[in-house]
C-alpha positions as CSV (number, residue, x, y, z in Angstrom):
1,X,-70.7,25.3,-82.3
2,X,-72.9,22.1,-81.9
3,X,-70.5,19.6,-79.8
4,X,-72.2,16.9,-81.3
5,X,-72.6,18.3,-85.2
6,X,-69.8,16.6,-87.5
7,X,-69.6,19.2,-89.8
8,X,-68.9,21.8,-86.9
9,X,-66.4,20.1,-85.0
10,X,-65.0,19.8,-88.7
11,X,-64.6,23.8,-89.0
12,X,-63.3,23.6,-85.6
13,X,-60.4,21.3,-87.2
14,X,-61.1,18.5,-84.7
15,X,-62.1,16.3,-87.3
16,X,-60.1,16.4,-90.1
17,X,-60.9,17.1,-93.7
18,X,-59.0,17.7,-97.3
19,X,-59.6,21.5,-97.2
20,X,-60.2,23.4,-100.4
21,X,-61.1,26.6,-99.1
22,X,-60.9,27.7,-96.0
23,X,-62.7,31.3,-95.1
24,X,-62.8,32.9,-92.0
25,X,-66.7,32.4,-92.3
26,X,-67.3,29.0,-94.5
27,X,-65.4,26.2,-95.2
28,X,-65.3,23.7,-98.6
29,X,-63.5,20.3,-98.0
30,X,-63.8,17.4,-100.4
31,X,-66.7,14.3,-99.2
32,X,-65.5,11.3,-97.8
33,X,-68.3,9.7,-100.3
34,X,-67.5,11.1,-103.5
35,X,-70.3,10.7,-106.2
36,X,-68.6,12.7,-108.9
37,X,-65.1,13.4,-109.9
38,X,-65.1,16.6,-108.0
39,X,-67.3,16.2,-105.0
40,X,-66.7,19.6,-102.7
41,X,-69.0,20.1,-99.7
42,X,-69.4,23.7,-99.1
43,X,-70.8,24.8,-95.1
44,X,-70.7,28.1,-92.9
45,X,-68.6,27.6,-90.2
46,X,-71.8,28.8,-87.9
47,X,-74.3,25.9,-86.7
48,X,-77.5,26.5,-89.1
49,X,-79.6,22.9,-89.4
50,X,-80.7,23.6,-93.1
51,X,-80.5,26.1,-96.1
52,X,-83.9,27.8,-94.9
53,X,-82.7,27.8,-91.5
54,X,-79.4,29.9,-92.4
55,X,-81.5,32.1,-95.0
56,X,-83.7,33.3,-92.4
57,X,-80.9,33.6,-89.6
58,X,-78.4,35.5,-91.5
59,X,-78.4,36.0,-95.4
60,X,-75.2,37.8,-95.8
61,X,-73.9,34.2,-94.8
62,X,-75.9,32.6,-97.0
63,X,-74.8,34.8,-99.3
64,X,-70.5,34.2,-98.6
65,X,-71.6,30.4,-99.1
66,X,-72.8,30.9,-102.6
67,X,-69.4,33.0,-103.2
68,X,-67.7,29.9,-101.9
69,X,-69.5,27.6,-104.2
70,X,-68.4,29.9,-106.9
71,X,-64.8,30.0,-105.5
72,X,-64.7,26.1,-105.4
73,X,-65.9,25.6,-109.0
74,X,-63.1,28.1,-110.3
75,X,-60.4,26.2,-108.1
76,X,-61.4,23.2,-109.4
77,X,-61.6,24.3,-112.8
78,X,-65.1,23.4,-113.5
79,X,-67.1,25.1,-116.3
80,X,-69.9,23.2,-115.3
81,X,-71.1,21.9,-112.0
82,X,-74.1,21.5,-110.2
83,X,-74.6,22.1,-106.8
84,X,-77.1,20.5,-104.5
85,X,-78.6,21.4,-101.0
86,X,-80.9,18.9,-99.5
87,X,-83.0,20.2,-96.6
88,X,-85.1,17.6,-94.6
89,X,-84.6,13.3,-93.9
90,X,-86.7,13.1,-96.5
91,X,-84.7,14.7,-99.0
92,X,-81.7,13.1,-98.2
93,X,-79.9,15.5,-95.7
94,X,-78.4,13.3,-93.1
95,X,-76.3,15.9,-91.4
96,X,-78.1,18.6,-90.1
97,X,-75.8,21.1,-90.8
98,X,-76.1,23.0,-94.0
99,X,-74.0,22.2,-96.7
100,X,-73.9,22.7,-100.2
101,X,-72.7,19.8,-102.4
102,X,-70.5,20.8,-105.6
103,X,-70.4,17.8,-108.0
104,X,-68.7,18.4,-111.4
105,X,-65.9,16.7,-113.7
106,X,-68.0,14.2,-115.7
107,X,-71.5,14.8,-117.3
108,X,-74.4,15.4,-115.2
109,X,-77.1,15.8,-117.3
110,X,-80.5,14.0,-115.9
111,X,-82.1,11.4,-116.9
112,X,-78.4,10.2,-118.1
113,X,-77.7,9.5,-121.7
């Protein structure tokens, strides 16, 4: 655990957090910021800055995230979702712990309209 990471000292239930799923190796809770109807952000409870970071470290984790994801969309009974991972600053990651976002509940379709 990273003292100092929010989204670890969330897993470690010092922060707290509306939990969807709790696993005994990843976590989903909903985001404090929602930008969708259903706005789940899906992490492993280890410390891993990025999603290339946790790929390379350990991808049977990466892989239990992705079965999270899949677990989250079912609870929240989403046919379709989309799920985003932003890995750098510049790519909009602003916690630098890796976390998938699952947005769904209302059309997502880019450009819009």
């Amino acid at each position: 655990m990273d003292n100092a990471c929010l989204f670890c000292r969330i897993a470690a239930g010092e922060i707290p957090a509306t939990v969807v799923v709790d696993g005994p190796r990843t976590l989903a809770f909903r985001d404090v910021d929602p930008q969708a109807p259903v706005h789940v952000l899906v992490i492993p409870r280890d410390h891993h800055s990025d999603l290339g970071a946790l790929a390379a470290a350990d991808g049977e984790l990466a892989a239990e995230l992705l079965e999270t994801i899949a677990q989250v969309a079912a609870l929240e009974h989403l046919e379709h979702y989309r799920v985003v991972f932003n890995t750098g600053a510049s790519a909009g990651q602003s916690v630098f712990h890796v976390h998938g976002h699952v947005l769904g509940g209302r059309d997502l379709t880019w450009p819009p309209g």
